[in-house]
Each structure stands twice: as C-alpha cells, then as structure tokens.
C-alpha positions in Angstrom: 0.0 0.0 0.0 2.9 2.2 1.0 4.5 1.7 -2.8 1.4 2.1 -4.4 1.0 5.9 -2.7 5.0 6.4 -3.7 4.4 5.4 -7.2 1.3 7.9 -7.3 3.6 10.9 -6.0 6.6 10.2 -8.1 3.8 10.3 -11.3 2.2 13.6 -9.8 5.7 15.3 -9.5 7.0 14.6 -12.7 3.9 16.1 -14.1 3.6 19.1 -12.3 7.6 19.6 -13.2 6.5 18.7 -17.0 3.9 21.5 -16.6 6.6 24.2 -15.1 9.1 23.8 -17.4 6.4 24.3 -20.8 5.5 27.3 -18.8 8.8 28.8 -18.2 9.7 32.4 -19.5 12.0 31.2 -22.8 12.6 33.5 -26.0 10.7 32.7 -28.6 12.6 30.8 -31.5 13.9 33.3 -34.1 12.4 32.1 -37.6 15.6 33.2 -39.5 17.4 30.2 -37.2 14.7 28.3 -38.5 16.0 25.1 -41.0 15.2 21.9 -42.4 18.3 19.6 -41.3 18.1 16.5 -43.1 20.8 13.9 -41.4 24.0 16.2 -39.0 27.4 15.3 -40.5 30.3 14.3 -39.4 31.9 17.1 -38.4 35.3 17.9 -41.0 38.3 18.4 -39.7 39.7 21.8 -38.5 42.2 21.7 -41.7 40.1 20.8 -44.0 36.9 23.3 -43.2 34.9 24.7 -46.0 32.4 27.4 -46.0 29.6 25.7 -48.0 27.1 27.5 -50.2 23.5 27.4 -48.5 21.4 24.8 -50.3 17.8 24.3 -50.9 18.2 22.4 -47.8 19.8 25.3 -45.7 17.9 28.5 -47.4 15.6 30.8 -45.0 12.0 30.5 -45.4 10.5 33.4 -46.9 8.2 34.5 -44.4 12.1 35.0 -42.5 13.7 37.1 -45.0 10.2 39.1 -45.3 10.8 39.7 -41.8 14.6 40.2 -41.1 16.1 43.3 -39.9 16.8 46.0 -42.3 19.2 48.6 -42.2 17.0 51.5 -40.9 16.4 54.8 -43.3 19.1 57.7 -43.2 17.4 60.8 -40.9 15.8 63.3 -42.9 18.0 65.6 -41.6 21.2 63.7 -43.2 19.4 63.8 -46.0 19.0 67.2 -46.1 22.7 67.7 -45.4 24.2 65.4 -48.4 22.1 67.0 -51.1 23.1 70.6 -49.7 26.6 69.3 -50.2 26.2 67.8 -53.4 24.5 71.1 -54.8 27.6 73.1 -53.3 30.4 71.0 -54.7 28.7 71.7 -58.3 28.9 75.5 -58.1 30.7 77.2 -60.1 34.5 77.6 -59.0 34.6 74.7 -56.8 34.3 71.8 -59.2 38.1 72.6 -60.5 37.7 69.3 -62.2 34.7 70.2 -64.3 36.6 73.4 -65.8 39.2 73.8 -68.2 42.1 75.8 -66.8 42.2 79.1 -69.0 46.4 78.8 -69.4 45.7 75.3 -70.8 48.0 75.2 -74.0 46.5 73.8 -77.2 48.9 71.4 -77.9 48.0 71.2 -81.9 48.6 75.0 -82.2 52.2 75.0 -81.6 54.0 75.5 -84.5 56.8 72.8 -85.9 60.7 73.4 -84.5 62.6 75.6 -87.1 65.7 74.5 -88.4 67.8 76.5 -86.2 65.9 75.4 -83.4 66.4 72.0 -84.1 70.1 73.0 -85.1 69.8 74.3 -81.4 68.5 70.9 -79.6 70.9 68.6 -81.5 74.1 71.1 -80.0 72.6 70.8 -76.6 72.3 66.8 -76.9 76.0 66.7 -77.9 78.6 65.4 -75.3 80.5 67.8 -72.8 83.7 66.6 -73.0 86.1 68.7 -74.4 84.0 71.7 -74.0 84.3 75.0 -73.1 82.4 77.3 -71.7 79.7 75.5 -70.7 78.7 75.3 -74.6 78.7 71.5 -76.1 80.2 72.7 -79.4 82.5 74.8 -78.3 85.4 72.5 -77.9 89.2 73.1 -76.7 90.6 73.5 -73.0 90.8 76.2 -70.2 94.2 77.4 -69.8 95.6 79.6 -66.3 94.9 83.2 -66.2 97.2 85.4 -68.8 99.2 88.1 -67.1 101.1 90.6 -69.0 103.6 93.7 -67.7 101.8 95.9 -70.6 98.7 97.5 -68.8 95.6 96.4 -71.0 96.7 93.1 -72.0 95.8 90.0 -70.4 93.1 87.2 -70.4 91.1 86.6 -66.9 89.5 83.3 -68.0 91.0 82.3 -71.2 90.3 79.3 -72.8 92.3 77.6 -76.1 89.5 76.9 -78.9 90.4 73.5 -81.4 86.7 74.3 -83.0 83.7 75.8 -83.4 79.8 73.8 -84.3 81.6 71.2 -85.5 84.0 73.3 -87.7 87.4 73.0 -86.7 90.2 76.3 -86.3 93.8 76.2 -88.1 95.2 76.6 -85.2 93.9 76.8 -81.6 92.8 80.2 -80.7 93.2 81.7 -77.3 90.5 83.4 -76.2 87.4 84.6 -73.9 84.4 82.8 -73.9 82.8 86.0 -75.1 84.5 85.8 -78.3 84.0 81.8 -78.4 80.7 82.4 -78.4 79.9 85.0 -80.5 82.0 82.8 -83.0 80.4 79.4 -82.4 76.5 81.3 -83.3 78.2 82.9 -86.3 79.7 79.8 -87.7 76.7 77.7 -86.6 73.6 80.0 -87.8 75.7 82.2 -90.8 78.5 80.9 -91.8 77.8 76.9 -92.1 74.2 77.3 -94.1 75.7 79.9 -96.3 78.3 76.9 -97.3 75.3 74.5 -97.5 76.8 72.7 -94.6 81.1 72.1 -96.5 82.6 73.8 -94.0 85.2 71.9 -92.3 87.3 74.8 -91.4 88.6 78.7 -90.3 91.8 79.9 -90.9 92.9 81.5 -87.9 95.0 84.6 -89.0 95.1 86.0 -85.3 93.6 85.5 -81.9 95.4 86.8 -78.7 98.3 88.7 -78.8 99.3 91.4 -76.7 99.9 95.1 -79.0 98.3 97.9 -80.2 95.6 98.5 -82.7 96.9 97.5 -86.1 99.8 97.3 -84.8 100.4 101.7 -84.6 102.5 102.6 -82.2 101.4 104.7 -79.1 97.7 103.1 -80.0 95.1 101.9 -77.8 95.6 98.4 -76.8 93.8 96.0 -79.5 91.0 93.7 -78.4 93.7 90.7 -79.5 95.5 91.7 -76.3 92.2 91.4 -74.0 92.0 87.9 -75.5 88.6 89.2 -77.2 89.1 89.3 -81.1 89.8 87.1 -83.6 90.9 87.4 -87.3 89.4 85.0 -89.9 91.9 84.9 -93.5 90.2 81.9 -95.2 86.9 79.1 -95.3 87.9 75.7 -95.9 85.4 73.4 -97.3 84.8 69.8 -97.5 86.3 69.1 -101.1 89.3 71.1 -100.5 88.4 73.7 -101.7 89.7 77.3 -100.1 87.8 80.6 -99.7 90.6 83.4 -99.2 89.2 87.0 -98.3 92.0 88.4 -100.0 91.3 86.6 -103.2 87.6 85.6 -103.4 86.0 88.3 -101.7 82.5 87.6 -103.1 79.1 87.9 -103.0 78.8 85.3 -100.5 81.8 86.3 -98.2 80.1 89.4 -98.2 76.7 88.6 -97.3 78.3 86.0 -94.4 81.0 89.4 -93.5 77.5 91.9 -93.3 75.3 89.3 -90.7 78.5 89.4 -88.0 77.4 92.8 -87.1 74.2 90.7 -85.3 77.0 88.3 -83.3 80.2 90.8 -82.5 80.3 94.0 -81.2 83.0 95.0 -84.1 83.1 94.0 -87.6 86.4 94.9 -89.6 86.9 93.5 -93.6 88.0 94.8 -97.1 87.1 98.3 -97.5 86.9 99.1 -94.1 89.9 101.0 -93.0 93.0 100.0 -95.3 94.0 97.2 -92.4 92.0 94.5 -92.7 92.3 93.6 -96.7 92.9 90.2 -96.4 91.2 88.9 -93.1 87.7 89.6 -91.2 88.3 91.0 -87.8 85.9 90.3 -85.4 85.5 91.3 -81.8 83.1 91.6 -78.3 84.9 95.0 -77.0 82.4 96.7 -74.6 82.4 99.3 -76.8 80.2 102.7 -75.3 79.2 103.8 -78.7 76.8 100.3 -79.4 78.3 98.7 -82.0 80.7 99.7 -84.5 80.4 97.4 -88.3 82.5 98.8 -91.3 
C-alpha cells in the first residue's frame, strides 16, 4: 500500500515539473534560425573546413527574410545635409575638375621646331667633354689666367678653342668665352648654311696677342690683347676647296662678313679702314658707342 501511494507521488511530481518547465519564460525561437536539417554530418576536420554555399536544404523561409532586420532609413536631416553638399560641390569655381584651366596650352597650335631650333636641340644633346664654356660645341681646354707687364693686355678666364659647331680652327685660338661664343653662333647660324653645310674649317689669322691697334704705335691696346678678337683669312670646305678673303671676296663672303654685325660687337673687312684687306676681324669690346660694323 505504502508503494502504491509512492508510485502515485513520483507520477504527480513529474507532471507538475513537466507542466513548469512548458511554462517557463524562454525566448521565442527566431524564424531566421529556422532550417530543415536533413541527417547532422560528421563534423570535417579543422584543416580541411569549408564554407559551404547554402542549399535548398539550408535557405531561409520566406516568411524569414520578409521579416529580417533591415538597415534603418538615413534621418531626414542627413538627407538634407548630403544634397546641400552635393549642390555646393557643383557651383561654379569649386568643381576645378569640371573646368578647363584658362592657361591650358593647345597642344595642336604650336607651331613645328625651325631649323635653327632644331640645329639648337641637336648642340645641346652633344657630349661635354672637351667643352668649353659651358657650350657643347664649343670645344678646346681652359688654360691659367694670362698676365702681362703691358697694362691692358691680359686674359682673366681664357680658354684655347680646337673648334667651333663642328667646324674646326687652323690653329687653336686663345680666347674669352665672349668671343667663343659669339663665333660658335656665327659659324653655326651664318656661316655653315651659307656653305650648304662644307665647311670643315677657319683659318685663324690672329687670336690673342698682346699690341696695339693694327699694330700703330702709341695706339690703344687691340682687343687681341684682352684675349677678345679674332681674325678669320680663309673658309675651308669639304672638297678642299679654299675661300681666301684676300682673293675671293664675293658675294657670298660678303653677305656672311655683313650678318656678323648681329653676333660681334666690331666688324672689320675689305674696305673698311685699309687694315683689314685680307682677313675679317671680329670682336666683343664693350664698346660705349653700341656697335661699330664697317
């Protein structure tokens, strides 16, 4: 009798703890967690884990996704803010991008290189060694300062020129790079065109020298003796042939003589003064006067 009423209170408990627990407080069970699992796998090991693709066996119901958390709207307010942005970024002088600059160079409208530009490019391309004077085709050596007991004569930074834009000297001419210069633009822009590009060389009648003008006595000192003249005789051209100014002072030694009025400050030749018959006499005195061509 006494394990009969046992039996009765052990059933009565379990259902009244049955009873408790279905009434317990628990969440609700979130729909989106909701899926069909056919048979649970083995799990793979940790090496050898692979994200799968959800299936037709793994997908969300739709009445889940219909009811999943989306991201909530932007505030008006935000709204309001980007637009005003926007609308501000597009006025004019603020979208740089959106404008064309008004210095923007149309490349089309530049005219071809001239010849003596080009002329120009292919000197500046050409090595530096052997140059002088910081000019490519300019080439001989810098020598030590020239001194001289005669007041007026001497050479600060001289410098012995071998050749001229490609057209080699007689003999090498000591001078300053003033005169260099002057003579490597007249060669290179006169002197070589008017030849149709024969000449090979100058003949160097006289470069420095330390006396007075043509050689009078009691005469100012000559520009040979400031290492700033030089005296041209003859043009040498590629099939030998030779240009003297005593001899073939022509048409075309003249027009070439005329144009180095434009590249020295004094131009001496035939018919100038009785001295200078036979040889051009160019110079880059710093003459007061401007420049003085004869």
């Amino acid at each position: 009798m006494r394990g009969a009423f046992l039996a009765l209170s052990l059933v009565l408990a379990q259902a009244a703890l049955a009873e408790e627990v279905s009434q317990s407080p628990r969440p609700p069970a979130n729909p989106r967690l909701a899926v069909a699992v056919a048979e649970p796998a083995p799990p793979a090991p940790a090496s050898e884990a692979v994200v799968a693709a959800p299936s037709e066996a793994t997908a969300l119901p739709e009445a889940a996704l219909a009811s999943s958390l989306r991201p909530a709207p932007r505030p008006r307010a935000l709204v309001e803010r980007i637009a005003a942005l926007k609308a501000t970024s597009n006025a004019p002088g603020l979208d740089l991008s959106a404008q064309e600059p008004e210095d923007e160079v149309d490349i089309a409208a530049i005219p071809p290189p001239s010849k003596k530009e080009e002329r120009r490019k292919r000197r500046e391309k050409a090595s530096m060694k052997g140059a002088v004077c910081g000019v490519p085709a300019i080439k001989g050596e810098e020598i030590a300062r020239i001194t001289s007991n005669v007041r007026g004569c001497g050479v600060e930074d001289p410098v012995m020129v071998t050749s001229v834009s490609g057209v080699r000297l007689s003999q090498p001419a000591t001078v300053d790079c003033s005169i260099a210069k002057a003579l490597n633009s007249w060669v290179d822009e006169v002197a070589q065109p008017a030849f149709d590009g024969r000449l090979v060389e100058l003949q160097i009648a006289a470069h420095y020298i330390c006396r007075s003008r043509n050689n009078v006595r009691g005469a100012k000192i000559s520009e040979h003796g400031k290492g700033r003249a030089v005296d041209i005789s003859a043009f040498i051209l590629s099939n030998g042939k030779v240009l003297t100014v005593a001899r073939d002072y022509n048409r075309l030694l003249r027009r070439i003589y005329k144009a180095g009025c434009n590249y020295f400050m004094t131009t001496l030749g035939p018919g100038s003064d009785g001295y200078h018959e036979d040889h051009f006499h160019f110079d880059t005195s710093a003459r007061k006067g401007g420049r003085y061509c004869r």
